[in-house]
C-alpha positions in Angstrom: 1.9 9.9 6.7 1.8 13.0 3.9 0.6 11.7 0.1 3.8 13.0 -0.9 6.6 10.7 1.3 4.1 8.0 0.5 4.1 8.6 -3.2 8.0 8.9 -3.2 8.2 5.3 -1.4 5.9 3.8 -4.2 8.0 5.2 -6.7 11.2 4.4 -5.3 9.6 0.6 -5.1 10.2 -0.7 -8.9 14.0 0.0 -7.7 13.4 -2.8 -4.8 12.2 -4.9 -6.7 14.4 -7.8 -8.0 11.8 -10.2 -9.2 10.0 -7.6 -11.4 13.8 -6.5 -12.9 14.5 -10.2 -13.9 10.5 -11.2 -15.3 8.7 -8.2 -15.2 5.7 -9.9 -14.3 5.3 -9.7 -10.8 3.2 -7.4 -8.0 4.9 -6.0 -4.9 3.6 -5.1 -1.8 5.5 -3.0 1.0 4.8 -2.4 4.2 6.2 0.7 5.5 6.2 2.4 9.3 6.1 6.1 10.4 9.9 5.1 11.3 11.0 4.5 7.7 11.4 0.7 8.1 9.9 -0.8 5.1 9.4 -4.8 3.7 8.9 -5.5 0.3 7.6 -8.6 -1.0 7.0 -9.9 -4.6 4.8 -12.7 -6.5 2.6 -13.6 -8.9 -0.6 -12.8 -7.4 -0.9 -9.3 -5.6 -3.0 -11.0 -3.1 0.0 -13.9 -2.2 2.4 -10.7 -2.6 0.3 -8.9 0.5 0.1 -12.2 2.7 4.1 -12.7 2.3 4.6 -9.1 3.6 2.1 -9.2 6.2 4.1 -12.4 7.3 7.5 -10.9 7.0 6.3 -7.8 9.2 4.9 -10.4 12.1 7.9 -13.1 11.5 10.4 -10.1 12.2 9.1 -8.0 14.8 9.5 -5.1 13.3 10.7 -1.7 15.6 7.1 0.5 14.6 3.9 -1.4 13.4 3.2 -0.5 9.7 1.5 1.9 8.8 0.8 2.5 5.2 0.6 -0.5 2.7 2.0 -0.1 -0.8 0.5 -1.8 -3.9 2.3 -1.7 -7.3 -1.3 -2.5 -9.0 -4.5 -1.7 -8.2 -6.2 -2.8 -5.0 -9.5 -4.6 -5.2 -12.3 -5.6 -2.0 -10.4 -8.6 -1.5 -7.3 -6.8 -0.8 -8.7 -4.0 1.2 -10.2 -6.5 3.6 -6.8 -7.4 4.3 -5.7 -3.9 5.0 -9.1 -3.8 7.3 -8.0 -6.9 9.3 -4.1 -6.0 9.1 -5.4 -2.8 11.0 -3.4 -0.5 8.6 -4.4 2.9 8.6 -3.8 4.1 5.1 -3.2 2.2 1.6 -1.3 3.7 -1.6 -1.8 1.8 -5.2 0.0 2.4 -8.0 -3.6 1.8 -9.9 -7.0 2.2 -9.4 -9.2 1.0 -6.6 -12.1 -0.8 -6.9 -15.8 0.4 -5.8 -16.3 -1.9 -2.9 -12.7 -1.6 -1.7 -13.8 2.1 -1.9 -16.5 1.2 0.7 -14.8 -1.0 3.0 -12.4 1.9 3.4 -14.6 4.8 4.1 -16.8 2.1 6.5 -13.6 1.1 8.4 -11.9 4.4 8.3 -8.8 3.6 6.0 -7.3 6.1 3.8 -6.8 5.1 0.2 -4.1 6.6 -2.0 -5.3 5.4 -5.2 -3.6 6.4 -9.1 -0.9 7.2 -6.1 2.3 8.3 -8.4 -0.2 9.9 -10.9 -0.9 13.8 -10.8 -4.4 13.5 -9.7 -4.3 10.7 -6.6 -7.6 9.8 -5.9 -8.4 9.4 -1.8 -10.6 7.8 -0.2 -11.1 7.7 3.1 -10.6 10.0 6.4 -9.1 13.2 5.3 -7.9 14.4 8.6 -5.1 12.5 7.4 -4.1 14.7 4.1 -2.5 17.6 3.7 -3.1 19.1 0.9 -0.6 20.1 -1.8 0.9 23.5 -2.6 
């Protein structure tokens, strides 16, 4: 999927999210297919956040498999080993990503979107993928 539709889902996100409106003081992660479908879930912990989508996507059956995963923080090993046995292709973060989610990514072949709805994204990753901007 282009950096660009992905960025404009993870900005669009905060919108979705009802939790963050009422406390401001939860992550969300979204899983979102080539289709458009898209689940959003919110907690606490961005790890609990990614385990409640991932849930929702298998509980529902959705129409596409996913195929991006959006984080409105940054995304850590932990987290990207989750994408890795999720099999999701690409990742987009609001924030940073860390070193050895860096690795895992380039070792497993995921693309990572990372500073995603900043004007320099940093990618990781396969870059067959990317199209660059004009």
């Amino acid at each position: 999927m282009h950096h660009d539709t992905i960025a404009e889902r993870l900005e669009g996100l905060r919108s979705q999210q009802a939790l963050f409106q009422t406390t401001g003081g939860v992550h969300a992660a979204a899983l979102l297919a080539a289709d458009g479908t898209m689940l959003l879930a919110e907690d606490i912990g961005r790890h609990t956040a990614v385990d409640k989508v991932a849930g929702m996507w298998i509980h529902h059956h959705a129409s596409a498999p996913p195929s991006v995963l959006l984080l409105s923080g940054r995304c850590g090993w932990d987290l990207m080993a989750k994408v890795v046995r999720l099999g999701l292709p690409q990742v987009a973060c609001v924030g940073a990503m860390s070193n050895q989610a860096a690795k895992l990514a380039r070792d497993h072949g995921v693309l990572v979107m990372g500073f995603a709805l900043g004007d320099n994204p940093q990618f990781v990753g396969p870059w067959t993928d990317v199209v660059a901007k004009a």
